[in-house]
ZAMARGU-4260 file (C-alpha; in steps of 0.2 Angstrom, whole numbers, plus 5000, padded with zeros to 4 digits):
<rodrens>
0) 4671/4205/4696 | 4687/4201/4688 | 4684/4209/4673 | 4674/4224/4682 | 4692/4230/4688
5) 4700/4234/4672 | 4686/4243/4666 | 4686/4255/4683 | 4706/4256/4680 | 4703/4262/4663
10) 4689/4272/4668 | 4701/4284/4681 | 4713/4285/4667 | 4703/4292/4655 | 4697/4304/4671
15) 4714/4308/4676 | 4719/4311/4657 | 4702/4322/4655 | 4705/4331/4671 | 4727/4333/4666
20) 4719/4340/4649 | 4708/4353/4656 | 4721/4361/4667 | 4731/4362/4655 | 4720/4370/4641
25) 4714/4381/4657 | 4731/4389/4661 | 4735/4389/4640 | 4718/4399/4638 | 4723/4408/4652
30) 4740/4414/4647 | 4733/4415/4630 | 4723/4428/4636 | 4735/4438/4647 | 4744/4439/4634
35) 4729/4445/4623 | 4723/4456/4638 | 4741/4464/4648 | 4756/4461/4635 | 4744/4460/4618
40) 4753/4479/4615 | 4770/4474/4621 | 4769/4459/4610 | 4762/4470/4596 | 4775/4482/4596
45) 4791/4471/4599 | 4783/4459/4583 | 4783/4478/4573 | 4800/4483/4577 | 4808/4463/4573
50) 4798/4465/4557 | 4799/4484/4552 | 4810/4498/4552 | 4806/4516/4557 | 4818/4528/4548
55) 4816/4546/4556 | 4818/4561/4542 | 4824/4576/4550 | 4814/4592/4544 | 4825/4606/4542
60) 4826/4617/4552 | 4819/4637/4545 | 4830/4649/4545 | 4832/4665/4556 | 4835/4682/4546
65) 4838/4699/4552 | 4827/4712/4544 | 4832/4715/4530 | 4832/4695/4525 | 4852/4691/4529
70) 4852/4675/4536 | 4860/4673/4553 | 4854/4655/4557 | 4854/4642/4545 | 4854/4626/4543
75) 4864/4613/4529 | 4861/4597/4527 | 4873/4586/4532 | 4872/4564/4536 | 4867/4553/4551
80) 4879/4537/4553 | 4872/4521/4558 | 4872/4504/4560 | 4863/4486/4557 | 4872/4476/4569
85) 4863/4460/4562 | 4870/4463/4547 | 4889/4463/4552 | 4890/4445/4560 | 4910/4440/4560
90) 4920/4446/4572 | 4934/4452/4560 | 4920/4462/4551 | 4915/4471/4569 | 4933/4475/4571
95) 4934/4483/4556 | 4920/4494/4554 | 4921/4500/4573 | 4942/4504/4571 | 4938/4515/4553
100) 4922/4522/4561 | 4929/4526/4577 | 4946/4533/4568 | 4934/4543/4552 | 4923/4550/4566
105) 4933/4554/4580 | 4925/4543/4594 | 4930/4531/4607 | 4934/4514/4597 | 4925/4503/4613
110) 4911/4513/4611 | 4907/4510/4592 | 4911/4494/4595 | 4900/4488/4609 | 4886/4495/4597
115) 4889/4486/4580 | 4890/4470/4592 | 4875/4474/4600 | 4859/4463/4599 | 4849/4476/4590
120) 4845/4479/4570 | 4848/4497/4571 | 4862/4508/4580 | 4864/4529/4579 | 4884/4529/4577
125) 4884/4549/4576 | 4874/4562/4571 | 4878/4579/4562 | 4891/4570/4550 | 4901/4584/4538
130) 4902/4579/4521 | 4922/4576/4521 | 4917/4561/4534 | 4905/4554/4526 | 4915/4553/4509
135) 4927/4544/4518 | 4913/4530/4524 | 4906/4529/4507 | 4922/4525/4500 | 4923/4510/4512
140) 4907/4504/4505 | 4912/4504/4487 | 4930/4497/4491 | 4933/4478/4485 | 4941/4473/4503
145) 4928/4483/4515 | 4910/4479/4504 | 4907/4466/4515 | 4911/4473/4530 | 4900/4490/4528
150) 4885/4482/4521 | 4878/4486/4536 | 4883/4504/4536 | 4872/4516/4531 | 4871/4537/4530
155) 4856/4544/4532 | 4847/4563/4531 | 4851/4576/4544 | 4853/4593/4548 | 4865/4603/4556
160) 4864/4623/4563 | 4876/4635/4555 | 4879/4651/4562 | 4887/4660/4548 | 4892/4677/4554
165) 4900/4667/4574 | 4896/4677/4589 | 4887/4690/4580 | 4870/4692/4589 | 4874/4678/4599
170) 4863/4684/4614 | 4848/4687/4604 | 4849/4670/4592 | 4855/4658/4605 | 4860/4640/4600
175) 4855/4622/4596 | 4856/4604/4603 | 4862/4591/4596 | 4845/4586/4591 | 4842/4601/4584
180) 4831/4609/4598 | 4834/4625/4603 | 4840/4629/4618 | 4843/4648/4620 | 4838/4666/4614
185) 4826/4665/4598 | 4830/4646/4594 | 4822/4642/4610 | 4808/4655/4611 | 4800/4649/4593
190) 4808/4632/4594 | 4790/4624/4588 | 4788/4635/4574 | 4808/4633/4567 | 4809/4614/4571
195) 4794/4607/4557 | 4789/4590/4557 | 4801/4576/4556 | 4795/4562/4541 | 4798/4546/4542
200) 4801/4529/4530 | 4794/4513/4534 | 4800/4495/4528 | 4799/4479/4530 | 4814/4468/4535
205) 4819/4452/4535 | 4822/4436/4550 | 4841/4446/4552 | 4836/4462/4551 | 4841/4467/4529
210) 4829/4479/4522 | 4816/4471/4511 | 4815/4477/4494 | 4807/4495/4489 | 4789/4487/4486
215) 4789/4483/4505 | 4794/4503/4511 | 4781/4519/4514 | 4790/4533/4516 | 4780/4550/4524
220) 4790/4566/4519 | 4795/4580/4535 | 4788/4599/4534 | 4803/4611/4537 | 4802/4623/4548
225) 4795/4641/4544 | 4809/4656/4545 | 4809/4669/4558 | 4812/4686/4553 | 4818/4698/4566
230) 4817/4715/4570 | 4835/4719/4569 | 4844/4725/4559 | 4863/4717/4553 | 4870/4734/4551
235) 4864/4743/4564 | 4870/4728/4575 | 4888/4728/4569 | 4889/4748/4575 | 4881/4742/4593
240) 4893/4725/4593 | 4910/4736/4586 | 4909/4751/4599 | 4901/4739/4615 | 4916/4729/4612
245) 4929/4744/4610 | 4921/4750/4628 | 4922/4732/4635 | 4941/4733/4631 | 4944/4751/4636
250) 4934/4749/4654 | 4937/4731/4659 | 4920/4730/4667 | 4918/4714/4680 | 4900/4712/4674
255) 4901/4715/4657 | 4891/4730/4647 | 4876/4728/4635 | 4869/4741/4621 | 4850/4743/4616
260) 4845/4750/4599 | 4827/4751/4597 | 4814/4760/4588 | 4803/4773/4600 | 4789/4774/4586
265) 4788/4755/4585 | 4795/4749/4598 | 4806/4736/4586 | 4822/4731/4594 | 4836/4737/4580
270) 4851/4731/4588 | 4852/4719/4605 | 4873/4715/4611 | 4881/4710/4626 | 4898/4709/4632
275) 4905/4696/4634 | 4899/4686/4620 | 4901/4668/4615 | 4901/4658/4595 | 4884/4649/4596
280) 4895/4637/4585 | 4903/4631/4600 | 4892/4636/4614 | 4900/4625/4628 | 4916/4634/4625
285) 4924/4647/4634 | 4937/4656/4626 | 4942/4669/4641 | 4958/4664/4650 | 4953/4670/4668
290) 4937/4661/4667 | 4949/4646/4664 | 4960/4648/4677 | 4948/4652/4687 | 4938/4637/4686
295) 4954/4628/4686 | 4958/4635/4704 | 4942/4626/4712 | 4942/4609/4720 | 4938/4595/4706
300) 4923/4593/4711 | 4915/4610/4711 | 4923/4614/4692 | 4908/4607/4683 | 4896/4616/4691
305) 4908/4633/4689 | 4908/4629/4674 | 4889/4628/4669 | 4888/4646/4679 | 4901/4653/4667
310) 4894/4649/4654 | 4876/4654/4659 | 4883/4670/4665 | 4891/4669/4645 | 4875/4666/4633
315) 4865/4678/4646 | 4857/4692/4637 | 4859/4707/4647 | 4848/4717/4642 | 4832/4709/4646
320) 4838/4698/4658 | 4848/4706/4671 | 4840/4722/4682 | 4850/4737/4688 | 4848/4753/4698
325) 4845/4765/4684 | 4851/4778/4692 | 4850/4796/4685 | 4842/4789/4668 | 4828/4787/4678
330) 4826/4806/4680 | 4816/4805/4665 | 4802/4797/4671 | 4800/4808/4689 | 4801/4824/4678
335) 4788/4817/4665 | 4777/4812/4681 | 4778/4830/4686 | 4774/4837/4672 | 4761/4825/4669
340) 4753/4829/4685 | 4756/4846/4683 | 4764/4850/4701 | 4778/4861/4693 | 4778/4876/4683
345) 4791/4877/4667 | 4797/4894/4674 | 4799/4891/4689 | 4816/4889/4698 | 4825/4880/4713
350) 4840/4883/4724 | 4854/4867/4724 | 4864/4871/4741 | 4871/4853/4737 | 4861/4842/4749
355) 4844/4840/4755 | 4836/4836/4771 | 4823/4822/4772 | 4817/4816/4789 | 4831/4812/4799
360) 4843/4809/4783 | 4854/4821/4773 | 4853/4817/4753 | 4868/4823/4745 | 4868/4831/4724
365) 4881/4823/4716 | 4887/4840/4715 | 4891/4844/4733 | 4895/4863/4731 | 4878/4865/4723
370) 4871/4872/4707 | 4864/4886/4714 | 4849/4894/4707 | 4844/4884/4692 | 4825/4882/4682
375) 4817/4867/4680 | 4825/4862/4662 | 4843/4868/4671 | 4839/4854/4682 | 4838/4839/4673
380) 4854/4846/4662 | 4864/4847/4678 | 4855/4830/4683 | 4852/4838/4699 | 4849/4826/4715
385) 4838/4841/4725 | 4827/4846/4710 | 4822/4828/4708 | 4818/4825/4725 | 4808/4840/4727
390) 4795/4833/4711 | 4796/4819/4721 | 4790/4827/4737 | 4776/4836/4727 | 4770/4819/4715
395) 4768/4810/4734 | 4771/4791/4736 | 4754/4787/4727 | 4754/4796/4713 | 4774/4790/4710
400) 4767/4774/4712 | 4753/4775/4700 | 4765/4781/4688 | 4779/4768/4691 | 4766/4755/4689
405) 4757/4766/4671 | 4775/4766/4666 | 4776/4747/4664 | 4790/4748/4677 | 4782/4734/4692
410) 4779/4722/4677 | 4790/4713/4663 | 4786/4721/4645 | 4780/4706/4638 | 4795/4703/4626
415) 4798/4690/4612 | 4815/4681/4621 | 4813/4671/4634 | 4822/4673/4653 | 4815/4692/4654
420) 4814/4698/4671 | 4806/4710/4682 | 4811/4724/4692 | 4810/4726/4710 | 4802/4738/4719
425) 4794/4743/4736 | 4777/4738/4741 | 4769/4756/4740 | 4764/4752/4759 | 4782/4754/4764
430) 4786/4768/4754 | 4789/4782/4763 | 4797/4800/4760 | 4815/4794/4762 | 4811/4778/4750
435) 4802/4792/4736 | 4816/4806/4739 | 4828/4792/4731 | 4817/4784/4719 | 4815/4801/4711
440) 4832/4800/4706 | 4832/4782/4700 | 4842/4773/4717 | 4833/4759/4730 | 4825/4748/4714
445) 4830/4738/4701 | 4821/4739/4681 | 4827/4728/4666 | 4836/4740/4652 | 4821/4734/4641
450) 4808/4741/4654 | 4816/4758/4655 | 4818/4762/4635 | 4800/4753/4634 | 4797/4768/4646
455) 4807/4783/4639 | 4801/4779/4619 | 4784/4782/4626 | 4788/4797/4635 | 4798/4805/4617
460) 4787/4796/4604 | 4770/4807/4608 | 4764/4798/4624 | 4763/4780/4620 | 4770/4764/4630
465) 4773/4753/4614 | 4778/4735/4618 | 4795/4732/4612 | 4796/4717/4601 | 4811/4708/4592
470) 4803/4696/4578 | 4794/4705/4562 | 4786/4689/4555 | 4785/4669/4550 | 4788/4665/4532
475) 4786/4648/4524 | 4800/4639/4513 | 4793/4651/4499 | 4796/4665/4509 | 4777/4668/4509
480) 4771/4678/4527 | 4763/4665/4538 | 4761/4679/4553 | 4769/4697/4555 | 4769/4704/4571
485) 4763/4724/4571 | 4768/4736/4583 | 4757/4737/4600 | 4751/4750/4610 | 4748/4747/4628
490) 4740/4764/4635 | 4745/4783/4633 | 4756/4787/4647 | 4759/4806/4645 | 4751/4819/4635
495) 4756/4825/4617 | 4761/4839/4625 | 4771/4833/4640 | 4781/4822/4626 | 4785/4838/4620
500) 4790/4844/4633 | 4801/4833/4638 | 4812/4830/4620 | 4815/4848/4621 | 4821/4844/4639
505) 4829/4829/4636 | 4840/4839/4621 | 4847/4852/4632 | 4855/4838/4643 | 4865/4835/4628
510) 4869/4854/4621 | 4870/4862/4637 | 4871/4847/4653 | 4880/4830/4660 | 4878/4823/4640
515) 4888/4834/4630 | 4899/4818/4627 | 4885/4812/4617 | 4884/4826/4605 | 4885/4826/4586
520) 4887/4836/4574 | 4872/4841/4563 | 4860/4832/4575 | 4850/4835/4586 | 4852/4823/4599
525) 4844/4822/4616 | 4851/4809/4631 | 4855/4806/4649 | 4866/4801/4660 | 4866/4788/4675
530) 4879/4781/4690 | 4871/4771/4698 | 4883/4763/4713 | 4878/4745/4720 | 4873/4737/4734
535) 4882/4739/4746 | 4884/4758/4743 | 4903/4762/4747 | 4910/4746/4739 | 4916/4758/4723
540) 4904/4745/4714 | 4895/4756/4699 | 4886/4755/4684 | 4889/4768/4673 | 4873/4772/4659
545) 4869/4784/4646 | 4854/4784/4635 | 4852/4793/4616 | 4839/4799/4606 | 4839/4805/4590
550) 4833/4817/4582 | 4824/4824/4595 | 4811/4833/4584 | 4803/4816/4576 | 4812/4802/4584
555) 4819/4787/4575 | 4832/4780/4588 | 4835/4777/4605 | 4850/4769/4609 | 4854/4765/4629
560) 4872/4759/4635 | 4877/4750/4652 | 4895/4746/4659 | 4893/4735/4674 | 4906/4738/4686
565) 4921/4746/4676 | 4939/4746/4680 | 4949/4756/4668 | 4948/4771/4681 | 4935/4782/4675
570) 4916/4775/4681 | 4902/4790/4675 | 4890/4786/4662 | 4896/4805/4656 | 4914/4798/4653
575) 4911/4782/4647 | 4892/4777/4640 | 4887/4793/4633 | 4902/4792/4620 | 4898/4776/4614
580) 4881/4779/4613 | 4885/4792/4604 | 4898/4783/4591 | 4882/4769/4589 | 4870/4785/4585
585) 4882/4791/4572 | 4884/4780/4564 | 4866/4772/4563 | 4860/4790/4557 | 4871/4789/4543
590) 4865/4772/4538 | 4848/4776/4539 | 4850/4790/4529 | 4843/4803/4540 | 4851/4819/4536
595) 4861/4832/4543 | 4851/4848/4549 | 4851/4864/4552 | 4861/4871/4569 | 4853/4883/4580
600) 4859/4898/4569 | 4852/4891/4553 | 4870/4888/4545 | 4868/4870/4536 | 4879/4856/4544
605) 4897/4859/4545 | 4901/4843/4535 | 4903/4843/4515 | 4913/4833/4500 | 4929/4841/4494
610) 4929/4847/4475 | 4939/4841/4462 | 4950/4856/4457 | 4966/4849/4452 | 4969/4857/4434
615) 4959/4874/4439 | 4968/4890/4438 | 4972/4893/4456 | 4960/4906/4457 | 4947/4898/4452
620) 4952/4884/4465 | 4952/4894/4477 | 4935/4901/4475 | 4925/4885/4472 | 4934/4880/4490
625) 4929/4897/4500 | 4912/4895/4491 | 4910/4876/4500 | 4917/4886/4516 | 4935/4878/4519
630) 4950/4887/4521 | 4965/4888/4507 | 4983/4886/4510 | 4995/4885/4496 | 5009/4879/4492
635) 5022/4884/4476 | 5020/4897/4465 | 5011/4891/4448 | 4996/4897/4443 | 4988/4878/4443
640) 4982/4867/4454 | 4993/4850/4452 | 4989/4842/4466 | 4975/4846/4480 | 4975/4838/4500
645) 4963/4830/4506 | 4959/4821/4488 | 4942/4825/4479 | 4928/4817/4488 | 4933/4819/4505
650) 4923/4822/4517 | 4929/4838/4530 | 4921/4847/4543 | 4918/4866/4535 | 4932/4878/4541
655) 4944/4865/4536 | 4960/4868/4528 | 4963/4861/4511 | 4980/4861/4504 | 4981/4866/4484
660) 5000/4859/4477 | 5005/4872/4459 | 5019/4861/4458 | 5025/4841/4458 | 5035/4839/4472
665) 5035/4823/4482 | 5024/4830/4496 | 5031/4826/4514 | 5022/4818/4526 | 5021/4824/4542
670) 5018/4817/4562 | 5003/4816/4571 | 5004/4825/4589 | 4999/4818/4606 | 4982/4830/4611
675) 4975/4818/4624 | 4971/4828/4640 | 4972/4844/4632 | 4956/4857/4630 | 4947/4858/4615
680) 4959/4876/4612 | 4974/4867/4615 | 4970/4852/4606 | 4966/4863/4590 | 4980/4875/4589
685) 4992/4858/4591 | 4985/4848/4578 | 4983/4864/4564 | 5000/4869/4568 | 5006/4850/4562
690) 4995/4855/4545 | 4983/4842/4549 | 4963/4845/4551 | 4953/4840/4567 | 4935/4833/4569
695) 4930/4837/4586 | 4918/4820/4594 | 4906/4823/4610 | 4903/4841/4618 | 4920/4850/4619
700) 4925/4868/4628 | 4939/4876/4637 | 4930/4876/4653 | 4944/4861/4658 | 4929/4849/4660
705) 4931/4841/4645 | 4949/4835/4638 | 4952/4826/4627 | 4952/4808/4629 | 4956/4799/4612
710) 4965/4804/4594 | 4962/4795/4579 | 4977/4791/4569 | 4986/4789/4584 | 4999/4801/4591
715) 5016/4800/4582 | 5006/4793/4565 | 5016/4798/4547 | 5000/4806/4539 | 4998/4816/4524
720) 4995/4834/4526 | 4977/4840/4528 | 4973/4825/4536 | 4960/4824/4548 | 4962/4820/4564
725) 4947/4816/4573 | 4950/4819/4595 | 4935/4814/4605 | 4933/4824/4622 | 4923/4816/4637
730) 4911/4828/4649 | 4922/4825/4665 | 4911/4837/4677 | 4892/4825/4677 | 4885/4808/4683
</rodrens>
């Protein structure tokens, strides 16, 4: 029995040891497989990231060109700063490479440093590094006395987004993160297609975090980006940007102004500008002092949401995404309608009393002593309120409504930008005769600018609604065509023959109506004009509009001008659109090439070069000059042309007056006189009288409803004689 006991003692021993080893080999098989089972890819990817290291290579980003291939978005390459922080162990190293970086790179000295002391093998310092900075950190790497220090320092690839030309097309291009994506305007709408595919390098590192050598690294290379080609063209968008802004100065408008160049054929958007606009350099910066002070004003803490609406309000592009009234411009449509359905007759005529009775309402013409008797074409040149309500009466509130809706008006066109919105209107259901007799003539609804010259090219270009568009095609880095983006017809809207119709219509507003303002000289040109005032009506709130078309026998342009809410004391889109629409049509005519034709008398445009006939026998001078149809003054009493004003080569409207010198005495200069506000007669007789020449801009008479606005050289200007002074007069009797 004695010896019995031992054995048991040894016995539960071994039991207890047996039974100690097999809990614990249970809960190690058990944890080994949780951590098999839940953390296994936790484990896994914190073993990678202590053993590897995962270099991103930003792609490049394309490039945006206008056109014609000039480049309005690009992007240089530029360096990435960053960090090992297991790789700068002493303190006194940690303090020198966060006091140079901070003080290279312009940060916050507690911020670089908490990240080279932080428990990691890799830290982003700052990205989008210019060249002059990061010559500066390379030069610390090669020094003697800060080797050591920045061995754990590296510059890397990156990218940064230029903006070569500042605010030019700002609206439209839009702007960049600082990770490159985009964020606005094109750059955000084909953001995909730009960005490309970032690469990589792979490599192996050691127990502190040092790179492995070369053998140890796979490296995958990024795709850049594919270019984006627009529609618009750089020069055409420099005459849009140059007189918008001259306007935005001139009217002082609360709510900015926007122009809209586009292609009726094609519907290709030439030129897209809004004022105000911003440098998509410096996108979170606003440069206008009463925004400032403004913002300022508020209590602390609403300034930083006044601030994010200022500068939405800022990259805003107004033209497709803000809606207005159209106001008279929208005449254009009822009268295409009417046509269209054909419940007018071209000879008939109607009787403006100024005002019109509608249920229990009395609808007043802008005109409130009437226009009399006038035809149908008469009454879209006088823009007359009666005319159009009477179409509107006669179309009826379905068949308007069908043609609102055919017209793209209920719907957004479909454009290539985001933030495009729709216009308002009324459910046809609560449309009644008071509701149409207003929407005839474009008030009580709201449409995009990009709606409404979608609309009016396809009334002018033969019938059809063509989707406006603002990007041409992709090209790779080779500057091969990935995808080009063709014009697209939606559906016939009018005829072939109401088109025709309606440009001959359309033109008369301009030679005989409200938009003489937008005449030019050798063109023909067709346009309207539109005041719309804002909700609530009386508020003296009014957006004045014009829109241009040229020429109106094969249309190339249409061009369409808003100021919202001006405050430089005249308010009419007759006064104050329809000139600068006209300056932008000018000019883009004359770029294009189009040329001068014939005016309605058959006599060839009023424009030609001066001759060269310094040396010529004075009669002989005087012949070629009358021959070229300019007038002759002389001065001295040779028979020899010494000197000639203007010089050869200038250009001068025909009747002209060219000065021919038969001696060489110092010719005098003389002083330019003050013409504004005088009639196109008195204007004249003042400036030839000073020996200067006058080139008449915009639709001038002596009826006194035109005087003249502005003079270019400035009154009270030393000028040569002969020199032209050019006097734009505004239509002031119009809406």
């Amino acid at each position: 029995m004695e010896v019995e006991a031992p054995k048991r003692r040894v016995k539960k021993r071994i039991l207890y040891f047996m039974l100690v080893f097999c809990i614990a080999f249970t809960a190690l098989a058990g944890r080994v497989a949780w951590l098999q089972t839940v953390d296994g890819d936790y484990l896994k990817k914190a073993a990678t990231q202590q053993q590897t290291r995962d270099q991103i290579i930003t792609s490049k980003r394309g490039t945006i060109y206008d056109r014609n291939y000039k480049e309005l978005a690009v992007s240089a390459s530029v360096e990435m700063v960053t960090v090992s922080p297991n790789e700068i162990k002493q303190a006194e190293s940690c303090d020198i490479v966060a006091r140079k970086l901070a003080e290279i790179l312009s940060l916050s000295y507690d911020d670089v440093y908490a990240k080279v002391t932080k428990n990691s093998a890799y830290e982003i310092i700052k990205r989008k590094v210019e060249p002059e900075q990061t010559d500066q950190i390379r030069a610390l790497k090669a020094a003697d006395e800060t080797k050591a220090a920045f061995a754990g320092v590296s510059l890397e690839e990156d990218t940064k987004r230029y903006y070569p030309n500042g605010s030019f097309a700002s609206n439209v291009l839009g702007f960049t993160g600082t990770d490159n994506q985009g964020l606005y305007g094109i750059e955000m709408q084909y953001d995909d297609e730009l960005s490309g595919v970032s690469g990589r390098v792979i490599s192996v590192k050691n127990a502190v975090g040092v790179d492995m050598p070369y053998k140890y690294e796979e490296k995958y290379d990024s795709q850049d980006g594919l270019n984006v080609v627009l529609t618009i063209d750089e020069t055409i968008q420099h005459f849009a940007e140059k007189h918008l802004e001259q306007a935005y100065e001139e009217n002082k408008p609360e709510q900015g102004a926007f122009a809209l160049v586009i292609a009726p054929k094609t519907g290709e958007v030439l030129a897209m500008a809004t004022e105000p606009d911003f440098d998509p350099n410096n996108p979170y910066e606003i440069t206008d002092q009463e925004t400032l002070d403004a913002i300022a004003a508020l209590p602390e803490e609403e300034q930083s949401n006044a601030r994010s609406q200022a500068l939405m309000e800022l990259w805003k592009n107004k033209a497709v995404t803000d809606t207005y009234e159209p106001g008279s411009v929208f005449k254009i449509l009822t009268y295409a309608m009417a046509l269209e359905e054909g419940v007018v007759d071209l000879d008939e005529t109607f009787t403006c009393t100024g005002a019109t009775k509608v249920g229990p309402n009395t609808i007043h013409c802008w005109k409130t002593a009437g226009h009399g008797t006038e035809t149908l074409k008469e009454g879209l040149q006088n823009s007359c309120n009666p005319v159009l309500m009477e179409l509107g009466r006669r179309l009826g509130v379905e068949t308007f409504c069908k043609y609102f809706r055919l017209f793209g008006m209920d719907q957004k066109t479909g454009f290539d930008i985001v933030g495009e919105s729709q216009g308002v209107f009324f459910k046809e259901s609560d449309m009644h005769e008071v509701e149409l007799a207003t929407s005839s003539f474009g008030q009580g609804f709201q449409v995009t600018p990009l709606q409404l010259a979608a609309a009016i090219s396809g009334i002018v270009n033969g019938g059809n609604l063509i989707r406006p568009h603002i990007v041409k095609e992709l090209t790779d880095e080779n500057g091969t065509v990935v995808e080009s983006f063709e014009p697209e017809v939606v559906r016939r809207i009018v005829s072939e023959e109401t088109s025709a119709i309606m440009r001959d219509f359309i033109e008369g507003v301009v030679t005989e109506g409200t938009g003489k303002g937008a005449k030019i000289e050798g063109y023909r040109i067709g346009g309207k004009t539109g005041t719309s005032e804002k909700q609530p009506r009386g508020n003296g709130k009014y957006v004045a509009s014009f829109i241009g078309i040229a020429p109106m026998d094969d249309p190339e342009i249409l061009c369409i001008v808003a100021i919202d809410e001006p405050t430089g004391g005249l308010f009419q889109g007759s006064q104050i659109a329809a000139p600068v629409v006209r300056n932008i049509l000018e000019d883009t005519l004359r770029y294009m090439g189009i040329e001068k034709q014939l005016d309605g008398e058959g006599d060839v445009s009023m424009e030609s070069s001066v001759p060269e006939v310094r040396g010529l026998a004075l009669s002989d001078a005087q012949s070629q000059l009358t021959d070229e149809g300019f007038a002759v003054q002389v001065v001295g009493e040779s028979d020899t042309v010494q000197q000639q004003l203007p010089k050869p080569g200038a250009s001068l409207a025909k009747g002209s007056t060219v000065i021919l010198y038969t001696d060489t005495t110092e010719v005098a200069t003389v002083t330019v006189p003050d013409v504004t506000g005088m009639s196109l007669s008195q204007a004249t007789q003042a400036i030839e009288s000073a020996g200067l020449n006058i080139e008449v801009l915009g639709g001038a008479d002596d009826s006194g409803n035109t005087p003249a606005s502005k003079q270019d050289p400035p009154a009270g200007t030393e000028v040569n004689p002969a020199t032209t002074v050019r006097v734009e007069f505004i239509y002031m009797d119009g809406d």
